[in-house]
C-alpha positions as MATLAB code, in Angstrom:
seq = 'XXXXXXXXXXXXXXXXXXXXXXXXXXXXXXXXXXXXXXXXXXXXXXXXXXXXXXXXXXXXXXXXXXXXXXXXXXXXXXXXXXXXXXXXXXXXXXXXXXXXXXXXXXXXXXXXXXXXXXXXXXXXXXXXXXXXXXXXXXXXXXXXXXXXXXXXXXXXXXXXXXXXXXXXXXXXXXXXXXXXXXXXXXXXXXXXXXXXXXXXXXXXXXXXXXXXXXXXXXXXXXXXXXXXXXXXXXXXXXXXXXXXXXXXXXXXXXXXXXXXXXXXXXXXXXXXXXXXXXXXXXXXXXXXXXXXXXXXXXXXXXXXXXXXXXXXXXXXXXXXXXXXXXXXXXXXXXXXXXXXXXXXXXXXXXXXXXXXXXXXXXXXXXXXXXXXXXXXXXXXXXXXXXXXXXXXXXXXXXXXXXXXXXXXXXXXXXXXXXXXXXXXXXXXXXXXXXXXXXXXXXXXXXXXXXXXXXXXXXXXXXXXXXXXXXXXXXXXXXXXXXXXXXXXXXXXXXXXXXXXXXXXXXXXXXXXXXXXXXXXXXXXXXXXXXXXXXXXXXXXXXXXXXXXXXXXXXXXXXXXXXXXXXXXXXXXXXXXXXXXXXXXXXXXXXXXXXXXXXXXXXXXXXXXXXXXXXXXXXXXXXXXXXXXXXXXXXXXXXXXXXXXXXX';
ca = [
     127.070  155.175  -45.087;
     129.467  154.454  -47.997;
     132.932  152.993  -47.082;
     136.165  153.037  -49.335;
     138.544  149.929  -48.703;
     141.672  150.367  -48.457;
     144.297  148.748  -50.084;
     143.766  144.925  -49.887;
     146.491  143.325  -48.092;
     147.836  140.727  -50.798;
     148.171  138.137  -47.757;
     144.953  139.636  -46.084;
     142.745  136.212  -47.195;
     139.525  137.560  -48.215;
     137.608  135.837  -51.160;
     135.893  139.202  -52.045;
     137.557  142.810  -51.623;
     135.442  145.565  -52.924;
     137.288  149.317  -53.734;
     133.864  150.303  -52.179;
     130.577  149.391  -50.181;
     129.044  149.895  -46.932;
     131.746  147.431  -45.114;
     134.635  146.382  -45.398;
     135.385  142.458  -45.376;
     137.853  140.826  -42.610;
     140.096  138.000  -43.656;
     141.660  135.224  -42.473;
     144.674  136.957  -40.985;
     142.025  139.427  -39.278;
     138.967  136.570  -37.975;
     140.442  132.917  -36.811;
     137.576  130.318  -35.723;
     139.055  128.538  -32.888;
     136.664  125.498  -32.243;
     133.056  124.987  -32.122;
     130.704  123.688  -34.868;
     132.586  125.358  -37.805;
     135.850  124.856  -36.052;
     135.207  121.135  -36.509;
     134.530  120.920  -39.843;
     136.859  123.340  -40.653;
     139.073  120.267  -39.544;
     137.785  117.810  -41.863;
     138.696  119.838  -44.581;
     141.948  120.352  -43.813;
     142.869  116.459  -42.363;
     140.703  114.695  -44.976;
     138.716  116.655  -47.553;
     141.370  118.209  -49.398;
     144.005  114.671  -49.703;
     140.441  112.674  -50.488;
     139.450  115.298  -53.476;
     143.249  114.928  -54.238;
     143.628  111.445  -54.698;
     140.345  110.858  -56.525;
     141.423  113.221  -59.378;
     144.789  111.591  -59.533;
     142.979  107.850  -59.812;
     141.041  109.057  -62.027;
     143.553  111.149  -64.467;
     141.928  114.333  -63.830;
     145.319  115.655  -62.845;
     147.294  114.017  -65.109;
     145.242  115.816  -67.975;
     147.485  118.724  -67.698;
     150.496  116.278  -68.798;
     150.046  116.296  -72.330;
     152.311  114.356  -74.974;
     151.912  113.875  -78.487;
     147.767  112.882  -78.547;
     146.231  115.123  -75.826;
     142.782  113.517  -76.672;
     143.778  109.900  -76.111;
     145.806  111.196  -72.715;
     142.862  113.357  -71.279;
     140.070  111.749  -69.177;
     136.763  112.899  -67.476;
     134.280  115.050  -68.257;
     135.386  118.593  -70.322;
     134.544  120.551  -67.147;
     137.343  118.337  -65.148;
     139.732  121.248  -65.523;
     137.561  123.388  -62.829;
     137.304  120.629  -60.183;
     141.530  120.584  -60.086;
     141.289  124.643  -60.182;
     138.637  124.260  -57.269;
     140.796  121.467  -55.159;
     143.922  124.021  -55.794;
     141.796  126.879  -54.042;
     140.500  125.378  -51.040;
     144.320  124.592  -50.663;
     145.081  127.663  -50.324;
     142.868  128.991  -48.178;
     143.597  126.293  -45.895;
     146.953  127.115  -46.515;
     146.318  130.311  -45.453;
     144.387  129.703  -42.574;
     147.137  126.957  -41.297;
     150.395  127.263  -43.342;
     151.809  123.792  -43.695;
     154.916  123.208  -45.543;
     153.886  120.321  -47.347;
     150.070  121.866  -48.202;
     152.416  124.435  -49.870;
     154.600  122.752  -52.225;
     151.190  120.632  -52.912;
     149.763  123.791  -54.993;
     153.517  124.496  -56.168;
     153.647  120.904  -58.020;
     149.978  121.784  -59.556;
     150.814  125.490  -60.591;
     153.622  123.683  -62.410;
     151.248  121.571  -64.181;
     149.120  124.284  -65.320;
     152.103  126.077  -66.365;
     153.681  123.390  -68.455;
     149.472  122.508  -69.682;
     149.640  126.494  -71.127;
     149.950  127.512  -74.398;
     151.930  130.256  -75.632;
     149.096  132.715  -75.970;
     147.758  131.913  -72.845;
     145.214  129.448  -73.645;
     144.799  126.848  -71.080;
     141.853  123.822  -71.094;
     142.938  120.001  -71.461;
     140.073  119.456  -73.492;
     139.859  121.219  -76.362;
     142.965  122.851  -78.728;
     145.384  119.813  -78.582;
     146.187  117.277  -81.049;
     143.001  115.205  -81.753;
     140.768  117.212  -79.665;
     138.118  119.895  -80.996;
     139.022  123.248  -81.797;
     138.892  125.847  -79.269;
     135.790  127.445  -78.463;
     133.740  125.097  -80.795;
     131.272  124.428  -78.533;
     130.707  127.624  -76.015;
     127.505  126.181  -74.870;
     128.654  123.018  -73.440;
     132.257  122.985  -73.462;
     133.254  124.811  -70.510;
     136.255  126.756  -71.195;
     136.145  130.186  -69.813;
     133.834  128.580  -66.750;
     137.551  126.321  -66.334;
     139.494  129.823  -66.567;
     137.375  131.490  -64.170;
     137.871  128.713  -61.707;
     141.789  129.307  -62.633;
     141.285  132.405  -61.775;
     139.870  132.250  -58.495;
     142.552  129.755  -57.720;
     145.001  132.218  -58.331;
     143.162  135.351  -56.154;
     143.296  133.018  -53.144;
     146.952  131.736  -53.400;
     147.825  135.536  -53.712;
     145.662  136.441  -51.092;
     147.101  134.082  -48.701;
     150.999  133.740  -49.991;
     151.481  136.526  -52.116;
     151.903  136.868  -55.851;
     153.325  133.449  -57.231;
     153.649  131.412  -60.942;
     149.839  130.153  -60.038;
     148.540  134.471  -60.729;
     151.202  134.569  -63.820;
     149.387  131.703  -65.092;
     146.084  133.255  -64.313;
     146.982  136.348  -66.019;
     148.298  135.140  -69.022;
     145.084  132.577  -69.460;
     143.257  136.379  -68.925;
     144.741  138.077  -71.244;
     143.955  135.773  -73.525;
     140.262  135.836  -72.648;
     140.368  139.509  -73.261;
     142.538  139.431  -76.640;
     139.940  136.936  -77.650;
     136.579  137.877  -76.711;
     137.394  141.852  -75.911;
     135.383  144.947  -77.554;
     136.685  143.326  -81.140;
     135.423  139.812  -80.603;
     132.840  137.539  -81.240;
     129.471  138.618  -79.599;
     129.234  135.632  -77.514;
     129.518  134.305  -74.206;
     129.915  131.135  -72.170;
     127.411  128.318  -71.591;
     128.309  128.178  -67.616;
     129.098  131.789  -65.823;
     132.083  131.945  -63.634;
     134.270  134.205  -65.745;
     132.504  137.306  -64.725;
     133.399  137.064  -60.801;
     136.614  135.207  -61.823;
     137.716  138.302  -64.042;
     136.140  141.248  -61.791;
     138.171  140.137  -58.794;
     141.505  139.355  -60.501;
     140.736  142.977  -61.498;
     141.033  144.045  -57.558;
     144.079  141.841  -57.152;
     146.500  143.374  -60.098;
     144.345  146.791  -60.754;
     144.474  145.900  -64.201;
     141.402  147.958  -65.387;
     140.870  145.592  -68.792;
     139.933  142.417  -66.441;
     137.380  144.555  -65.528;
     135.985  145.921  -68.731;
     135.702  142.150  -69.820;
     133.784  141.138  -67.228;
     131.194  144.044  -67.846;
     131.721  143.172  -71.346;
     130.349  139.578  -70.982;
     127.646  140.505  -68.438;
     126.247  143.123  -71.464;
     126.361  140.180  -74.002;
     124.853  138.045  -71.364;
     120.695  137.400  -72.260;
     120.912  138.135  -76.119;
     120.613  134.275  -77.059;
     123.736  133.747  -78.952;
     124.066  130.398  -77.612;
     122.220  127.679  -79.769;
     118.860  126.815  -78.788;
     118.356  123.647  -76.428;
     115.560  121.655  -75.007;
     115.731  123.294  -71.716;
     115.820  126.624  -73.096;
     118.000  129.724  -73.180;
     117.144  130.243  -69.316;
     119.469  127.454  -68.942;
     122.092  129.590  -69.613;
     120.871  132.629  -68.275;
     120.976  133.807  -71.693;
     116.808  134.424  -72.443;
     116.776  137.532  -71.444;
     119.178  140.816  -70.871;
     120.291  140.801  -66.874;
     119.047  143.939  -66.098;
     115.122  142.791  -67.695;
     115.063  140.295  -64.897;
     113.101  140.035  -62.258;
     114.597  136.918  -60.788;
     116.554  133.722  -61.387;
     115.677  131.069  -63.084;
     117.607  128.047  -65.182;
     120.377  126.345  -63.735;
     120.587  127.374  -60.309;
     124.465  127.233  -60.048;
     124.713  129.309  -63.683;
     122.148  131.654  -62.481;
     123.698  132.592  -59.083;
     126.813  132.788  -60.439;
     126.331  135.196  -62.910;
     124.488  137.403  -60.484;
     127.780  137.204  -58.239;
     129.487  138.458  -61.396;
     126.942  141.393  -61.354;
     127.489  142.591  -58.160;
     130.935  142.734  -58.505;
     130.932  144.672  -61.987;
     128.449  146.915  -60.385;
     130.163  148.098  -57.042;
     133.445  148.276  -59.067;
     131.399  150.945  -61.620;
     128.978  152.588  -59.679;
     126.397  150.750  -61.845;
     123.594  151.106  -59.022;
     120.929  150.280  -61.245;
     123.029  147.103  -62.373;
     122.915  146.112  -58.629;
     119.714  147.327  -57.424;
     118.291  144.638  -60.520;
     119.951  141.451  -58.574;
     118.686  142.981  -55.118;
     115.570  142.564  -56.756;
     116.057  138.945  -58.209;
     117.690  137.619  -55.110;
     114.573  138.704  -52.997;
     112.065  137.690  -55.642;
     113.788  133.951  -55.074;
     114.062  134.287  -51.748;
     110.563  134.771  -51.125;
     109.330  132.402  -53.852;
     111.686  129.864  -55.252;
     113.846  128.842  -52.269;
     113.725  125.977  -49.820;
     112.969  126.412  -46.100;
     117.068  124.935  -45.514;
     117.814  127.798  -48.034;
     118.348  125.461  -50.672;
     117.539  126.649  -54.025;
     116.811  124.525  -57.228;
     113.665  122.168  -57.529;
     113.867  120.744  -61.219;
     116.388  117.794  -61.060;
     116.570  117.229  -65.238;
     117.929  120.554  -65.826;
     119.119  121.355  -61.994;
     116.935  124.270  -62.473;
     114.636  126.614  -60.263;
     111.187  125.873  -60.777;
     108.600  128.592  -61.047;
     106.823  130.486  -58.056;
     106.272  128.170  -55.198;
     106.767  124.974  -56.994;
     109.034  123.520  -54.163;
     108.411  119.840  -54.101;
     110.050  118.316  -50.756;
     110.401  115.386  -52.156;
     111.938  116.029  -55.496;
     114.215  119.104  -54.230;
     117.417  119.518  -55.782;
     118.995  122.019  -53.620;
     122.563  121.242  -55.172;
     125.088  121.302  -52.523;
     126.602  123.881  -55.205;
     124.050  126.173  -55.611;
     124.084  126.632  -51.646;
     127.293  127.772  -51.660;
     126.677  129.785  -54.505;
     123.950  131.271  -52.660;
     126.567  132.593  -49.911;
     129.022  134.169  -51.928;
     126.619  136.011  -53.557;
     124.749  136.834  -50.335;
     127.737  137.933  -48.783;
     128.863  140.733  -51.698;
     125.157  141.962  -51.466;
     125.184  141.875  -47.332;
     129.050  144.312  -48.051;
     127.473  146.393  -50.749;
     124.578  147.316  -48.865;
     125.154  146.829  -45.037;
     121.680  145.033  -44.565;
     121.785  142.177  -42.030;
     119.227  139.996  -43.517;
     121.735  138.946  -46.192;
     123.468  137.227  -43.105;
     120.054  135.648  -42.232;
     120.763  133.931  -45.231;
     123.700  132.848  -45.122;
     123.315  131.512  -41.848;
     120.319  129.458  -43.057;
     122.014  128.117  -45.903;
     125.118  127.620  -43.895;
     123.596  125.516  -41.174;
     121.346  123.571  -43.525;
     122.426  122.970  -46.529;
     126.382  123.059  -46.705;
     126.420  121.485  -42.871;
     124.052  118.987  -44.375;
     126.092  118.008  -47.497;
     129.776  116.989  -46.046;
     129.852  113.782  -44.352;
     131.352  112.911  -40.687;
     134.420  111.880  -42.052;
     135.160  114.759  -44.477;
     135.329  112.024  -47.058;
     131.589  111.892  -48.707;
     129.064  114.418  -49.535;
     125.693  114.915  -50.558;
     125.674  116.661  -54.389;
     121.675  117.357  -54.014;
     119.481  117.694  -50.709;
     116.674  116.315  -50.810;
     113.727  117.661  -48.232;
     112.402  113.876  -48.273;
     113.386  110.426  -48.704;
     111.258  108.491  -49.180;
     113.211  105.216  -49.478;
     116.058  104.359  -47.177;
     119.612  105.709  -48.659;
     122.001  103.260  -49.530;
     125.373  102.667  -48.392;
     128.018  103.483  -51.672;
     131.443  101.662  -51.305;
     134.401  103.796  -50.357;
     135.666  103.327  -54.192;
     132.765  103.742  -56.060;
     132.226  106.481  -58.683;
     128.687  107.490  -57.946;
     127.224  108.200  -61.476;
     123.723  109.815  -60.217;
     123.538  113.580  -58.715;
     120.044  113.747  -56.743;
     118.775  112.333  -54.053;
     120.510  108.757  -52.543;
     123.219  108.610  -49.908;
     126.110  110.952  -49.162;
     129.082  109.210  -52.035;
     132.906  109.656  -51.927;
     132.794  110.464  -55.401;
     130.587  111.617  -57.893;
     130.901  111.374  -61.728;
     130.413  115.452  -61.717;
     132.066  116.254  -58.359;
     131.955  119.866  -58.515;
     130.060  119.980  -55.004;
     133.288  118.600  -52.943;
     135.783  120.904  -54.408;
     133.080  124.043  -53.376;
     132.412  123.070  -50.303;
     135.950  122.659  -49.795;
     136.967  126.538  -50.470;
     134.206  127.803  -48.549;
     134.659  126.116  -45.536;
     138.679  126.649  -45.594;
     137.876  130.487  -46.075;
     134.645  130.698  -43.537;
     136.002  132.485  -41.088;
     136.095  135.501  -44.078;
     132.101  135.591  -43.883;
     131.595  136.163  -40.258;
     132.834  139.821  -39.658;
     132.971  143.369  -41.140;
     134.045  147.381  -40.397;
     132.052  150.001  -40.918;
     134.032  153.243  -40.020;
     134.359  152.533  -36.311;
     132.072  149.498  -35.811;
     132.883  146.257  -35.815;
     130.040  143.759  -37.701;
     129.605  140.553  -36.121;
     127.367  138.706  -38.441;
     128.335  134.640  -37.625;
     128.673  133.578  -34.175;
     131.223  130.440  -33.435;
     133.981  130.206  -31.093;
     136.410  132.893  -32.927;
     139.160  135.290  -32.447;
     139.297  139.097  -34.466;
     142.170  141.046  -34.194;
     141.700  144.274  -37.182;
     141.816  147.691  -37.384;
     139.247  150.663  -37.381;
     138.610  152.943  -40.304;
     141.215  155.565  -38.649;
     143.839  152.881  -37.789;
     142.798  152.004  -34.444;
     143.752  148.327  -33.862;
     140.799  146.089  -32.144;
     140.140  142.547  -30.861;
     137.310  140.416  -29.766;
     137.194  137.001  -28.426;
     133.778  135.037  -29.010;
     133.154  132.037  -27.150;
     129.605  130.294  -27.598;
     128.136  126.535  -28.380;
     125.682  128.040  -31.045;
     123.671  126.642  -32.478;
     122.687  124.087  -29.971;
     122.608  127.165  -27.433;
     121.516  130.928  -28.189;
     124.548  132.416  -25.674;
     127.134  134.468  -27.339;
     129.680  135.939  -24.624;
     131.911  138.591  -27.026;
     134.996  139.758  -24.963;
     137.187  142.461  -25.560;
     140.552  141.874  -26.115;
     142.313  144.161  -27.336;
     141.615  148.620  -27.641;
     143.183  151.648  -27.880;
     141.079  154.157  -26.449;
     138.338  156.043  -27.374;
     134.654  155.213  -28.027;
     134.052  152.403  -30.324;
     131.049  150.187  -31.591;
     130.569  146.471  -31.569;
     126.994  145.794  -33.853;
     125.386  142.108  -33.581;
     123.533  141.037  -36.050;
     119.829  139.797  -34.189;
     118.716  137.314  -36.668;
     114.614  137.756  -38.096;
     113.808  134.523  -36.298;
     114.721  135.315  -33.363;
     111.492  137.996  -33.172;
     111.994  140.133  -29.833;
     113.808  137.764  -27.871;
     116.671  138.725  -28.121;
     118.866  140.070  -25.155;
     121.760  141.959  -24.851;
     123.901  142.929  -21.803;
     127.258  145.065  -21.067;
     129.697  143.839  -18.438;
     126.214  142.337  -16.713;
     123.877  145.814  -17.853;
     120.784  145.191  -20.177;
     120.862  147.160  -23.346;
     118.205  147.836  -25.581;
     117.361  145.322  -28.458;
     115.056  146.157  -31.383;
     115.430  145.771  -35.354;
     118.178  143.536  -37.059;
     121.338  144.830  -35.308;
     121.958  145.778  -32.096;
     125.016  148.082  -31.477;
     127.387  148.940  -28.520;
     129.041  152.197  -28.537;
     131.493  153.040  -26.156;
     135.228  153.779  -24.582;
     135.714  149.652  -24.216;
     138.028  148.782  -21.935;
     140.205  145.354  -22.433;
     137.576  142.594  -20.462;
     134.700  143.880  -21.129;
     131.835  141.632  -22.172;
     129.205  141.418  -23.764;
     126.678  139.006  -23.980;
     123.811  138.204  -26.190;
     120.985  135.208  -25.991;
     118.719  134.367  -28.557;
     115.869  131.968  -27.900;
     116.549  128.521  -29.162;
     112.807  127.065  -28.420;
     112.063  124.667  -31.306;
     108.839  126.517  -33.124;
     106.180  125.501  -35.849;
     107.180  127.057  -39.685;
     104.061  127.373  -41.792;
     104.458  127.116  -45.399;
     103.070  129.820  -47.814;
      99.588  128.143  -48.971;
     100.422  128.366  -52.480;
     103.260  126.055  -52.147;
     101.040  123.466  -53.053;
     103.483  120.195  -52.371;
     103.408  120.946  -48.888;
     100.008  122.611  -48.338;
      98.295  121.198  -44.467;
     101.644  120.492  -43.663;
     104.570  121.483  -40.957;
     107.818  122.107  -40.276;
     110.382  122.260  -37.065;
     112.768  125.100  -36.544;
     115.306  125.578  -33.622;
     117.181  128.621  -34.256;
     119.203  128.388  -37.591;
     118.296  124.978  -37.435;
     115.475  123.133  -39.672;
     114.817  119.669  -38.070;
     113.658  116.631  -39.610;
     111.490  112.957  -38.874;
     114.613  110.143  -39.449;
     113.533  106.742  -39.824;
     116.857  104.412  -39.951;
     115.795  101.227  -41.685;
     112.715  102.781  -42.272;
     111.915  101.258  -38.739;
     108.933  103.859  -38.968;
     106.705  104.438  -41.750;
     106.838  108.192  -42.166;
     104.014  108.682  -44.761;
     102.092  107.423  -41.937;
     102.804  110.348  -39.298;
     100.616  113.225  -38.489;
     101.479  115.958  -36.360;
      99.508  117.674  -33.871;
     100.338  121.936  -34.518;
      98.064  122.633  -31.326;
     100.953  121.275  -29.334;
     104.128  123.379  -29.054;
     107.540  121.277  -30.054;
     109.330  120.304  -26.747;
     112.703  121.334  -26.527;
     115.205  118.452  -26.308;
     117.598  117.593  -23.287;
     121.318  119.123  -24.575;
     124.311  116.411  -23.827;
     126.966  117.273  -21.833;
     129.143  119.077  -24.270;
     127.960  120.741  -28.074;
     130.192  117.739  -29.580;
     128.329  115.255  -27.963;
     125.291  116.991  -28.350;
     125.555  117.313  -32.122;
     126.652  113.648  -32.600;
     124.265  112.188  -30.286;
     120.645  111.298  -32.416;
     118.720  111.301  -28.637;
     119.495  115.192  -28.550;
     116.132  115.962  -30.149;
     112.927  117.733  -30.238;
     110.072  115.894  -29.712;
     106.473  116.457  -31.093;
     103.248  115.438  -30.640;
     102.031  113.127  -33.193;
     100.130  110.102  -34.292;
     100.347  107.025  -36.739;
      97.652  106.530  -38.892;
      96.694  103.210  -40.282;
      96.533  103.023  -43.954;
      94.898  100.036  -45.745;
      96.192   99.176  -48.964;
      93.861   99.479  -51.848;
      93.840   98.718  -55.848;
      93.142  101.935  -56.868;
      94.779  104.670  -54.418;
      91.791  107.549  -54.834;
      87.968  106.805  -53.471;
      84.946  109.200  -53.044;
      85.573  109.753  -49.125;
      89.052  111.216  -47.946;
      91.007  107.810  -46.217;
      91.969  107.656  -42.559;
      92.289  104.388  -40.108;
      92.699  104.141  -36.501;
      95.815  106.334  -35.328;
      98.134  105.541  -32.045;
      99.775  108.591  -30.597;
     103.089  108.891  -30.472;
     105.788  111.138  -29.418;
     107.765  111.867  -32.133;
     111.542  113.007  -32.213;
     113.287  115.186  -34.788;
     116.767  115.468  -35.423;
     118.517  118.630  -37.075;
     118.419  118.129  -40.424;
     122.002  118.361  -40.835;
     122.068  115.295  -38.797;
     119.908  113.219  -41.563;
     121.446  110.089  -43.234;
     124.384  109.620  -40.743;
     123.523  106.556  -38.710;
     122.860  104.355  -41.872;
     120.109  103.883  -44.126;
     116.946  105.959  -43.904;
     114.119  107.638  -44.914;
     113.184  111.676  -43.440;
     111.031  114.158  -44.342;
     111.308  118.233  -43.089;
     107.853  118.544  -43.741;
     105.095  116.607  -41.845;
     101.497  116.378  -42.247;
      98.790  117.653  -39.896;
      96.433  115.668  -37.658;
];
């Protein structure tokens, strides 16, 4: 079934709002998380993230580079992609803004819209690095310079603060710096496009804010230029732009994971907005191409570090993953505009996976350090980075305050001020559930028909989900619950204490609800073996740990055990650990664990590490515990590894 959304709501506070699809998106006025292990982190973001991100681009002038005087090259500092990271900062404002108005939060992205403004030139033009006095000319270096990538980023900044606040100066500065993107590069342009996508999302959905149709055109514009290799050659290849080969020739990503995903987000969105169902049925077939054989067991996608690139089929080293925070999130958005264009739960699948795994993994306890790549194993213990250093490295090490490129902080900021906006759909008269967390949605049906649901749960460390109606106005309704793939046949569902029947991805329950009416569903949280596909060589005779959404890991702190040395028994099931007292003590306590059966084996050090027999020494059995992976790094210095070798 095909759904047309109605007008969006300027203050509705939904990241994406297709004109069409098979549901339509809730926002942050219609789904509130109210606690819980999103609710939490949700926190951080708002009490710590967002002033940390702040006053690191002040310190280090990225902010400032918008106050120009009379030698904007000798006044500008950081990187030429700086721009974006202040855009990015100004967006997870305002979705935090939106999701808990603050006075001061507001006149926060006020002052910076006033920066932009005053940073603008007269035709629109608007990057701190290129066009001043001193500085290069504009557009002289499309491959690497980052300037419609820092307008799209402007763009999106603007799309939230009007979808939260309403139309302000931030969208007439977003505009203007469009219009000049389209007077520029439109049908009568050059033929060329930019070294980093984000314009093409950036442009499609300022499109569905104003209606202004020639947003839209541009977008499709770039996406047909896209693949023709007008960029110059480079040592990593045209794929590193994702411009080797026309989109629609594809058969999945490759190059820069964060470019790649990005322009495929840009795809969708041209393609629901058109019709173009060949357009979109081509990234339905990427996605699941790297789904099934370029993506991490956390969901994390990226395994070339030099070029922060997707490797080829099933080359998915554990220990050299890049899995950029970045990427992740990338992953989502785009996952979530192919999960409303097409209805199909296993799109939430994996943006659960990802959620739980990689983004969960990345942002530190105190909201104030992050991983920018994550790793599948360390094999020497992290390091602790002072609270003021600039980390200048992106893969592997500790979680940093600061990176030199800190584009994963800013991200992870705007998706997790905005989450509650990727947990719930309509379809017609159904409500979608596709997240569960402790959360509130109050919305309306496809005929008008205003409904609410209260969900109460302490997923993921428990598979209960009690859904309670709050609020209905007659009639038969539906309430469909997404049963994730591994959760097999498990799965049970009951009405106001009846069973109901549970098969495929969804289960849905149709009928006059009355207000207090419950329903509950369980999924099985036992902890199980994964088995990797054999022709993912790095990790062949190896094993993994899953609880749920949850991929669990071997954490040595100190490297008080030598995990090169462990071997895992897969004859004997994982033992499901003892759950604290509460879900917060539960996730912060490192004894709440599963536990495996396992032993050490002895290795002998040798000159020369190959011989003519295959090595082995005495081993001592051991029971050993695994912590969700999310968990990893927290406690201090360590090593970890997700995967574990066989006995």
């Amino acid at each position: 079934m095909t759904v047309t959304a109605r007008p969006a709501d300027l203050t509705g506070g939904r990241p994406v709002v297709p004109s069409r699809g098979a549901l339509r998106p809730l926002g942050l006025a219609e789904v509130r998380i109210t606690g819980g292990f999103w609710g939490r982190r949700q926190h951080l973001i708002g009490s710590a993230t967002l002033d940390h991100g702040r006053v690191w681009m002040d310190k280090l002038g990225w902010t400032g580079s918008f106050l120009r005087d009379g030698n904007a090259n000798a006044d500008r500092r950081g990187r030429e992609f700086t721009d974006s990271e202040v855009y990015k900062l100004v967006e997870a404002m305002s979705w935090e803004n939106g999701r808990l108005p603050t006075p001061g939060r507001d006149r926060e992205i006020t002052e910076l819209t006033a920066l932009f403004a005053g940073a603008q030139a007269a035709d629109g033009y608007l990057h701190t690095a290129f066009g001043g006095p001193g500085q290069r000319p504009r557009y002289s270096d499309l491959a690497w310079g980052h300037e419609l990538y820092c307008t799209g980023h402007l763009l999106q900044a603007a799309v939230a603060r009007t979808r939260t606040s309403g139309g302000d100066d931030l969208l007439a500065v977003a505009q203007r710096a469009a219009d000049h993107v389209c007077d520029t590069f439109g049908p009568d342009g050059p033929a060329v496009v930019c070294g980093h996508p984000e314009i093409e999302p950036a442009l499609a959905e300022l499109a569905r804010v104003t209606g202004e149709q020639r947003y839209l055109d541009q977008a499709a514009l770039f996406l047909r230029r896209r693949g023709n290799r007008s960029l110059p050659p480079h040592q990593f290849g045209w794929s590193y732009f994702s411009d080797d080969q026309p989109i629609r020739q594809a058969h999945t990503f490759r190059g820069h994971a964060v470019r790649a995903l990005y322009l495929a987000m840009g795809a969708v969105d041209v393609a629901v907005e058109t019709g173009d169902d060949e357009l979109l049925g081509a990234i339905i077939e990427q996605f699941d191409h790297t789904l099934a054989r370029r993506t991490y067991l956390t969901g994390g996608m990226g395994s070339r570090h030099e070029d922060e690139a997707f490797g080829e089929d099933f080359v998915l080293p554990a220990d050299r993953a890049y899995s950029e925070t970045c990427a992740g999130i990338a992953a989502i958005m785009l996952a979530w505009r192919l999960l409303l264009a097409t209805g199909r739960p296993r799109y939430a699948d994996v943006i659960e996976r990802v959620l739980y795994n990689v983004v969960a993994t990345s942002l530190g306890d105190d909201g104030r350090s992050f991983f920018y790549a994550n790793t599948l194993h360390q094999r020497t213990p992290t390091a602790v980075v002072p609270e003021d250093q600039e980390q200048l490295g992106f893969g592997g090490g500790p979680r940093a305050p600061w990176f030199e490129v800190s584009c994963c902080l800013g991200n992870t900021a705007r998706l997790l001020a905005s989450l509650s906006a990727y947990f719930a759909a309509v379809a017609g008269d159904e409500v979608h559930v596709f997240q569960y967390a402790d959360a509130e949605v109050r919305t309306r049906l496809a005929d008008g028909r205003p409904v609410g649901l209260s969900m109460t749960t302490a997923y993921p460390d428990s598979g209960g989900v009690r859904i309670r109606v709050t609020e209905t106005s007659g009639g038969e309704w539906g309430v469909a619950l997404r049963l994730p793939d591994w959760a097999g046949d498990g799965a049970t569902v009951t009405v106001n204490g009846q069973p109901q029947p549970v098969s495929g991805d969804r289960v849905v329950v149709r009928r006059a609800f009355r207000a207090g009416d419950e329903i509950v569903l369980w999924l099985p949280m036992h902890p199980r073996f994964t088995h990797p596909d054999p022709r993912i060589d790095a990790v062949r005779d190896c094993v993994a740990v899953e609880r749920g959404p949850i991929v669990l890991c071997a954490e040595s702190p100190d490297g008080a055990i030598d995990l090169d040395r462990v071997r895992v028994d897969p004859e004997v099931p994982p033992a499901d650990y003892a759950a604290s007292a509460t879900p917060a003590e539960n996730e912060k306590n490192p004894e709440s664990t599963v536990s495996v059966s396992a032993v050490l084996e002895q290795t002998a050090s040798t000159a020369w590490p190959y011989a003519d027999a295959a090595a082995g020494g005495a081993r001592t059995p051991t029971s050993l515990r695994l912590i969700p992976y999310h968990r990893w790094g927290r406690q201090g210095p360590a090593t970890m590894r997700i995967w574990l070798p066989k006995t």
